[in-house]
N, C-alpha and C positions, 0 to 999 in steps of 0.2 A: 504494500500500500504506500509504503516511504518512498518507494520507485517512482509511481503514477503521479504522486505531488511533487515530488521534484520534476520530472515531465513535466506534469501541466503548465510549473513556474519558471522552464525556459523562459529567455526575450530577447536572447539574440545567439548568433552563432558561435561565439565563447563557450557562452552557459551550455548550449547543444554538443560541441568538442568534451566540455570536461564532466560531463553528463554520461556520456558515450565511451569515453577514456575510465571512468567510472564504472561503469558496467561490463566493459570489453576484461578488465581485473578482475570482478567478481564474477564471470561467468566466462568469458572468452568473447570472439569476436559475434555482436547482436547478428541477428537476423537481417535479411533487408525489412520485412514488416518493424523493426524498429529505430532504425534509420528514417523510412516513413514518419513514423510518428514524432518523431526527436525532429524533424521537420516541419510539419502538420504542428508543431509546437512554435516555433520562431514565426511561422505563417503567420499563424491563429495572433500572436503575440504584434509582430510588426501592423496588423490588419485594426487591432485595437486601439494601436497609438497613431493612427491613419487615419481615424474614424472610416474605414470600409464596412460597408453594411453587409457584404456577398460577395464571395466570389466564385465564380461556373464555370469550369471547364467543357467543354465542347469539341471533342477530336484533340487540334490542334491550335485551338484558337481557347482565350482564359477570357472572359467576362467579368469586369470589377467594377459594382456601382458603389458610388462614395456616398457617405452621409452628405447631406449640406453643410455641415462645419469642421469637412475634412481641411487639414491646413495645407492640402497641396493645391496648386495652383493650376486651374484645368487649362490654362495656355502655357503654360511650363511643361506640363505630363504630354499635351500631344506635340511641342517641341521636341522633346525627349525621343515619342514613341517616333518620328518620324525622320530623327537621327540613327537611328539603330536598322542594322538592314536586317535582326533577328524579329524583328518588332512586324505585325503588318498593321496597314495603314487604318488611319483614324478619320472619320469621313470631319469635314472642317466645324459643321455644326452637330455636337451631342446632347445628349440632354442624362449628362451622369452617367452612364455606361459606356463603357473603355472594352473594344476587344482586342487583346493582344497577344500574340507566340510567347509571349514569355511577361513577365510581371515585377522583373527584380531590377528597381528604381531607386535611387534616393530621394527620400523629401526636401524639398526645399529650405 
């Protein structure tokens, strides 16, 4: 159970590393199903201090709508996406939904 709350309380890819480094000791190297989740955790964690309300993947394409008092700046995010050739493109007027190849941005 001491496992699953420390999990939960990842919040960024440090804490996932020495989280990971911590369990690969007491057990050997994880699974991939928890590599996922040791993921699924920094996600969950970064999507909160983002105010993202959802995110949906779709094949190859990731769907992220933001709350309205996300602090990223929705002409910042589609400069970004349309910097990136991993990224596809972002039609010029949205209304909060971003579909993107990949999702790993910094905030402003």
């Amino acid at each position: 159970m001491r496992t699953y709350k420390r999990i939960s309380s990842i919040s960024n890819d440090e804490e996932k590393l020495d989280v990971r480094k911590n369990l690969k000791i007491a057990s050997g190297p994880p699974p991939s199903s928890v590599d996922n989740l040791l993921e699924y955790a920094v996600l969950k964690s970064m999507s909160e201090r983002l105010r993202i309300s959802s995110i949906e993947r779709q094949g190859s394409k990731v769907a992220i709508r933001f709350h309205p008092e996300t602090p990223i700046d929705p002409a910042a995010l589609v400069s970004v996406v349309r910097s990136r050739k991993a990224l596809s493109s972002i039609p010029a007027a949205f209304s909060g939904w971003k579909s993107l190849a990949e999702s790993s941005f910094p905030p402003q």
